[in-house]
Every structure is written in structure tokens, then in C-alpha cells.
Residue frames as a rotation matrix with the C-alpha (Angstrom) as fourth column:
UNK 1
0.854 -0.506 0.122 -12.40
0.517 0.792 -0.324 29.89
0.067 0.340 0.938 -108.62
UNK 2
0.400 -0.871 -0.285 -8.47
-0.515 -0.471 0.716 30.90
-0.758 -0.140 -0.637 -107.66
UNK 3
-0.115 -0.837 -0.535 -5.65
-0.982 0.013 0.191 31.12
-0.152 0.547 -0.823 -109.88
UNK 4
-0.587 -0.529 0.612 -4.66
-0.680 0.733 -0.018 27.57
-0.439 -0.427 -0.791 -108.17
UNK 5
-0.646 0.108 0.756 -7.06
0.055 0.994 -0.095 26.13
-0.762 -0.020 -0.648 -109.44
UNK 6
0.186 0.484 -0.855 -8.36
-0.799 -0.432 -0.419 27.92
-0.572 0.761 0.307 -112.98
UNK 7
-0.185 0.005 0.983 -9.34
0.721 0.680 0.133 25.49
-0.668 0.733 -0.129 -116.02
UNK 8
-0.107 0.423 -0.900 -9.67
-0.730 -0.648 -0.217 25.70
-0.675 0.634 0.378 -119.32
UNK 9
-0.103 0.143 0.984 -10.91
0.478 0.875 -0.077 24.11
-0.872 0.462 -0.159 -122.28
UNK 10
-0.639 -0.324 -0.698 -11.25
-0.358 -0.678 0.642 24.62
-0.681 0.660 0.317 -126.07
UNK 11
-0.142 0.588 0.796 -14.39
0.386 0.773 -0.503 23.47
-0.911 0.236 -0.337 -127.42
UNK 12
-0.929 0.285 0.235 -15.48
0.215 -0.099 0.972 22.94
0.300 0.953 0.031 -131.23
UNK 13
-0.475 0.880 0.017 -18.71
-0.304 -0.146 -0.941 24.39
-0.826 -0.452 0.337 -131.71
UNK 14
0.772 0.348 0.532 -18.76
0.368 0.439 -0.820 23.49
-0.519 0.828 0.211 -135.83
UNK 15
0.473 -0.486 0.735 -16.29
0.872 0.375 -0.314 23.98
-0.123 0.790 0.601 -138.72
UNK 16
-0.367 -0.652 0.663 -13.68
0.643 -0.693 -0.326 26.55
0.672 0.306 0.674 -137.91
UNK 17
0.085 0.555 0.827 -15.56
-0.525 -0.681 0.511 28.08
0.847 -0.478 0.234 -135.21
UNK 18
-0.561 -0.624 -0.544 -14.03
0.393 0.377 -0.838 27.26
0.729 -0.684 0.034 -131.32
UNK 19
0.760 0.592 0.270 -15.49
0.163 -0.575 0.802 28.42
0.630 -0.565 -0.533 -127.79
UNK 20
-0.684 -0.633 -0.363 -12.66
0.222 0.292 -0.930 28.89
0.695 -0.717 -0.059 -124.97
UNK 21
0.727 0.652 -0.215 -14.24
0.155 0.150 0.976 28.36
0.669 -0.743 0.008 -121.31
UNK 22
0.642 -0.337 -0.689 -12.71
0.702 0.620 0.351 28.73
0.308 -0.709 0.634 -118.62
UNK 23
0.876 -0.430 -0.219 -9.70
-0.396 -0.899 0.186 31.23
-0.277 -0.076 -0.958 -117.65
UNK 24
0.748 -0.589 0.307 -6.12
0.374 -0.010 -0.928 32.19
0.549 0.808 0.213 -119.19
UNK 25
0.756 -0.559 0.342 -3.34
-0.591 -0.357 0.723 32.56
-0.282 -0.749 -0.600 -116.92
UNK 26
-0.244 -0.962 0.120 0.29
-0.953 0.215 -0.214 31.08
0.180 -0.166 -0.969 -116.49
UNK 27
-0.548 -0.394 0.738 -0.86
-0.552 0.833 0.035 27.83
-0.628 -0.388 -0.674 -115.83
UNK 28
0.073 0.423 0.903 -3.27
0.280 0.861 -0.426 26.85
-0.957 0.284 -0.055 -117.65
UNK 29
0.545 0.334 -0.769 -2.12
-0.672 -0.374 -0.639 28.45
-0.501 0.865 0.020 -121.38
UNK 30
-0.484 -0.730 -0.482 0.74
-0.875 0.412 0.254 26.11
0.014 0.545 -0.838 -122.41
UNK 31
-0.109 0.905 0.412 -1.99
-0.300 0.365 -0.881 23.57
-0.948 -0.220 0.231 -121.32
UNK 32
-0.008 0.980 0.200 -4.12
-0.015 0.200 -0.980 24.68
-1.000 -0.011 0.014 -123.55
UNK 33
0.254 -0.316 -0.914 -1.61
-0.843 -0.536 -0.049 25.41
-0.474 0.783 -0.403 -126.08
UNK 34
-0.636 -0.708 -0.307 -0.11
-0.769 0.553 0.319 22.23
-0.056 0.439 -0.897 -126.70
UNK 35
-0.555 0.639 0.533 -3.35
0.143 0.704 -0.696 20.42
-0.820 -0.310 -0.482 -126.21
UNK 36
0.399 0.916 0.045 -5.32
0.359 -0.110 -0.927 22.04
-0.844 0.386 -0.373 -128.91
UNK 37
-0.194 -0.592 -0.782 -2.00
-0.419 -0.671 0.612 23.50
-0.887 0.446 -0.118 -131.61
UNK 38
-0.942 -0.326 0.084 -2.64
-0.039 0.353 0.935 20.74
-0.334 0.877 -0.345 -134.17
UNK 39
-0.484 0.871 0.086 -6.15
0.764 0.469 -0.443 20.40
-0.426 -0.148 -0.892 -134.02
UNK 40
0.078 0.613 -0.787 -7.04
0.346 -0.757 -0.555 24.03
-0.935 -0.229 -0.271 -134.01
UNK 41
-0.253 -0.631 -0.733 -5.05
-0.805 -0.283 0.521 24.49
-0.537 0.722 -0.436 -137.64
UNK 42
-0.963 -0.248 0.104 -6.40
-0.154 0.825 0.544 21.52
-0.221 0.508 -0.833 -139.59
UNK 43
0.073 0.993 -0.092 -10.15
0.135 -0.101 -0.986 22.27
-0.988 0.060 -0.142 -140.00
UNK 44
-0.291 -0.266 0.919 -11.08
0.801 0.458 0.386 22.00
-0.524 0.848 0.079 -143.34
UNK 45
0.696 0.696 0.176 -11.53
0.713 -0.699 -0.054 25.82
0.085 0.163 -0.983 -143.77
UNK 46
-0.155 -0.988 -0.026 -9.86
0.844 -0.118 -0.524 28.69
0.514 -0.103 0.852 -144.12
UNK 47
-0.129 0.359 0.924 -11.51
-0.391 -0.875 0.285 30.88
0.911 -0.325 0.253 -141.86
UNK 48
-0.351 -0.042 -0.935 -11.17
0.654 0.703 -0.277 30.11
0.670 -0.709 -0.220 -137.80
UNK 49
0.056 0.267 0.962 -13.29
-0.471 -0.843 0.261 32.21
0.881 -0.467 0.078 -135.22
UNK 50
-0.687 -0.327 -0.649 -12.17
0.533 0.382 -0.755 31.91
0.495 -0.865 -0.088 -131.37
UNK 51
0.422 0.906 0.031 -15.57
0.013 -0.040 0.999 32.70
0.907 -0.421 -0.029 -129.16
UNK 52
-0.638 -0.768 0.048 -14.16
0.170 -0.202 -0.964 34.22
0.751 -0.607 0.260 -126.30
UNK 53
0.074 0.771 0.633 -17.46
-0.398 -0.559 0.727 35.12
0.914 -0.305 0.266 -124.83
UNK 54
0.961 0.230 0.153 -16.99
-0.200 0.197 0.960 32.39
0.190 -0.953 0.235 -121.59
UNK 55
-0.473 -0.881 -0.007 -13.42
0.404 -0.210 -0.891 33.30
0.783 -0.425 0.455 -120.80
UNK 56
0.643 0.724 -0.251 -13.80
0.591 -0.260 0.763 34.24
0.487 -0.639 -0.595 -117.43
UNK 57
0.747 -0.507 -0.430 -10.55
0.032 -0.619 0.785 35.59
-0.664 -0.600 -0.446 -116.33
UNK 58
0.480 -0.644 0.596 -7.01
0.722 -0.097 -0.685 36.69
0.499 0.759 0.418 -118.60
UNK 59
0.553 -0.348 -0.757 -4.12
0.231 -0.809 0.541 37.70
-0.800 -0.474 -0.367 -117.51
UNK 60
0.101 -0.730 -0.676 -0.89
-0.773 -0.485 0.409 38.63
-0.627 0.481 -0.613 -120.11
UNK 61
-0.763 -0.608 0.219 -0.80
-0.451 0.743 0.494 35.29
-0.464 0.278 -0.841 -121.12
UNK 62
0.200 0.946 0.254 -4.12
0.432 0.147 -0.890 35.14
-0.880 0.288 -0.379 -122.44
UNK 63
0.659 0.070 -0.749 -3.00
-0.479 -0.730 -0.489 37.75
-0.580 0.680 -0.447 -124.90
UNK 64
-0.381 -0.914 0.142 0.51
-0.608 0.364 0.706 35.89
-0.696 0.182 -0.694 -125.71
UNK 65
-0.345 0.364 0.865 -1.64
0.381 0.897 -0.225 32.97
-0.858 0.252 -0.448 -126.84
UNK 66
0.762 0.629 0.152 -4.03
0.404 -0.279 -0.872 34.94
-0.506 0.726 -0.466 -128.78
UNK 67
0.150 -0.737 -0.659 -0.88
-0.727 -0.534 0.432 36.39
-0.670 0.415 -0.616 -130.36
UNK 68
-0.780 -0.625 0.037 0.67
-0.508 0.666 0.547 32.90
-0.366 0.408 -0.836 -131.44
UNK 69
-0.079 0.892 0.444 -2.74
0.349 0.442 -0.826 31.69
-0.934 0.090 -0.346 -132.40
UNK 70
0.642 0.183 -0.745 -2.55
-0.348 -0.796 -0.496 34.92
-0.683 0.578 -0.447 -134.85
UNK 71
-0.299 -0.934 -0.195 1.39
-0.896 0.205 0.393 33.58
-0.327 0.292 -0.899 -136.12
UNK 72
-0.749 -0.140 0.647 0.07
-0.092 0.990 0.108 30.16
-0.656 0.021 -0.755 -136.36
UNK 73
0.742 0.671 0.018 -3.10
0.153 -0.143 -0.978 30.96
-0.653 0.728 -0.208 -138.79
UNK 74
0.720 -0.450 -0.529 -1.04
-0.689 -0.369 -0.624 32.89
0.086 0.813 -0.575 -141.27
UNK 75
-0.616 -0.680 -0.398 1.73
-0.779 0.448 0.440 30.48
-0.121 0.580 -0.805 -141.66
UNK 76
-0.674 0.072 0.735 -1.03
0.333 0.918 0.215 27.96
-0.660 0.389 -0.643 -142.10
UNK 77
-0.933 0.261 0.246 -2.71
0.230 -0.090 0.969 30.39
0.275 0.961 0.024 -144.81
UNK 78
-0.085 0.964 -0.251 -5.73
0.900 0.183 0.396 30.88
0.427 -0.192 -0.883 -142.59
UNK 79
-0.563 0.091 0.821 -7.89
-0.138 -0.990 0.015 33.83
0.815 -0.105 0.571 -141.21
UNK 80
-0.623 -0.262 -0.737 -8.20
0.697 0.243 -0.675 34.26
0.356 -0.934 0.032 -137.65
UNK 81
-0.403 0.488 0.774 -10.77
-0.002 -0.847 0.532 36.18
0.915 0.213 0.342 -135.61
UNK 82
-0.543 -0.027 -0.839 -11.53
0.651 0.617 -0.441 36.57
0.530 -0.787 -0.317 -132.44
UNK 83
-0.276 0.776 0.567 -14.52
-0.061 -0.602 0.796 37.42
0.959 0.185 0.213 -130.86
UNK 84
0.633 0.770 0.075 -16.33
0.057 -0.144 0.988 38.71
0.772 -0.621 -0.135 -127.95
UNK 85
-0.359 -0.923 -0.140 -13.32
0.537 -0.082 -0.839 39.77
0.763 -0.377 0.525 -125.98
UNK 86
0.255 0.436 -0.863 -13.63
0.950 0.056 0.309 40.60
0.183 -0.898 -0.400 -122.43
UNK 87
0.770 0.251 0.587 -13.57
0.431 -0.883 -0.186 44.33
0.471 0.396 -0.788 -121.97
UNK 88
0.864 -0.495 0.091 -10.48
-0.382 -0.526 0.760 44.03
-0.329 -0.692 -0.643 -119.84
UNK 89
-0.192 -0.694 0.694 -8.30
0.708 0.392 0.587 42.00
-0.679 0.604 0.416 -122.18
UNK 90
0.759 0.167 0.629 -9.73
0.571 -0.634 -0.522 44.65
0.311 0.756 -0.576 -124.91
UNK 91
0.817 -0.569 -0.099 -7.94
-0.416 -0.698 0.583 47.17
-0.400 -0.435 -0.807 -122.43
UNK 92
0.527 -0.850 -0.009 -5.04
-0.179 -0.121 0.976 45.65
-0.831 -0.512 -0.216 -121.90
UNK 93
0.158 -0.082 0.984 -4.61
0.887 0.450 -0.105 44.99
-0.434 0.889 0.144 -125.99
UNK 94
0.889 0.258 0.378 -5.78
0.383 -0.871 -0.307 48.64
0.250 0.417 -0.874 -126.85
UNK 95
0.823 -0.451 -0.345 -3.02
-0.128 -0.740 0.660 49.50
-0.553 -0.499 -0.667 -124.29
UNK 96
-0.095 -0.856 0.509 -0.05
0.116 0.498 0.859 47.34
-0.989 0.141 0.052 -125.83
UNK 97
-0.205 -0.123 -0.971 -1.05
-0.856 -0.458 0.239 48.44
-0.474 0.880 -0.011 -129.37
UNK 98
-0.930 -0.296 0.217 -2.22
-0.178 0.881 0.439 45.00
-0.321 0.369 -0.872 -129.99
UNK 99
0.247 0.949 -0.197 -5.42
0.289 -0.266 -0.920 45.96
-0.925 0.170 -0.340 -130.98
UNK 100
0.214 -0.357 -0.910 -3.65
-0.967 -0.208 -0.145 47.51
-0.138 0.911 -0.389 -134.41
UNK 101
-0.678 -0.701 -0.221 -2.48
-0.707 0.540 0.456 43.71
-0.201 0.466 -0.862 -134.96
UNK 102
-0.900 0.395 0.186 -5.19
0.332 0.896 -0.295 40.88
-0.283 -0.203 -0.937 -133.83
UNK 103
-0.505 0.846 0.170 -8.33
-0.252 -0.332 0.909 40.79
0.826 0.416 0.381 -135.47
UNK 104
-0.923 0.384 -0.007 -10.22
0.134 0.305 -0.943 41.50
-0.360 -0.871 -0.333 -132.16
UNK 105
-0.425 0.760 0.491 -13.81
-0.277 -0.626 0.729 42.21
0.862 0.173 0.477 -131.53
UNK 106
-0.886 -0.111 0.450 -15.19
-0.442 -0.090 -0.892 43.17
0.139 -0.990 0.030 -128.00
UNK 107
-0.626 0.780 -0.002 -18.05
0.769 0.618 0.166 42.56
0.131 0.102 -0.986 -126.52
């Protein structure tokens, strides 16, 4: 699958607990942002885990998201987590020091 044509999707697996599929790039985060911002905040919980495990590709903007995901929990009072990060987004987090901010956890 090219760039040109990368998807993504944000699936519910159960109460506060998401899967992303698919790949993170320049075209398809604002997507995926504005498709999924109210939804993803409004579970009836205050604990939200993002299941990165079938991300297939991330570039910079994969992180961005997972940033404003982070901004958008805490002003709605919630705890964010994000799991099974791809060992090259880990990198490129560890590098940018954004690994000290985002509750990550590799695979």
C-alpha cells in the first residue's frame, strides 16, 4: 500500500479501549482526527487505551496526533495510554523526548 493511497480507521473494541488500523501520515491524520475527536472523549470512563498494535506505517504526524490525543484526555479529565507502539515510532518519540511525555508502551 503507497502513501497515495494509505487508510485508516479507529475502531472501538469495548469501553474506553480503541484499535487504530491502518497507517498515519499527512493525509490520512486530520481524517482521522476530525472523524473520531468527539467520539473518542465521551466514553463513559475515565481511562482510554489506543491499541496501536495494527498501525502499519507512521510518519511525524502519527506522533502529532498521539500528542493532541494526550492534550485532549487531560482537558477532558481522562487517562490516556497507548499501547503497542511500533518500534519505529518508539524511536522517533525516544528521539524527540516524547517518550518523557506520552504514556507510551512498545511492543
Amino acid at each position: 500500500m503507497t502513501e497515495n493511497s494509505a487508510t485508516v480507521q479507529l475502531e472501538k473494541v469495548s469501553m474506553g479501549h480503541y484499535l487504530v488500523i491502518g497507517q498515519l501520515n499527512f493525509k490520512t491524520v486530520p481524517e482521522l482526527w476530525k472523524k473520531n475527536k468527539l467520539s473518542l472523549f465521551t466514553d463513559e470512563t475515565n481511562t482510554i487505551n489506543i491499541d496501536l498494535s495494527q498501525l502499519e506505517r507512521s510518519d511525524s504526524s502519527g506522533l502529532a496526533l498521539l500528542v493532541e490525543w494526550y492534550r485532549e484526555a487531560e482537558q477532558a479529565g481522562k487517562k490516556i495510554t497507548f499501547l503497542n507502539l511500533p518500534a519505529k515510532m518508539y524511536e522517533i518519540a525516544r528521539i524527540s523526548g516524547l517518550n518523557e511525555i506520552l504514556p507510551l508502551s512498545a511492543k
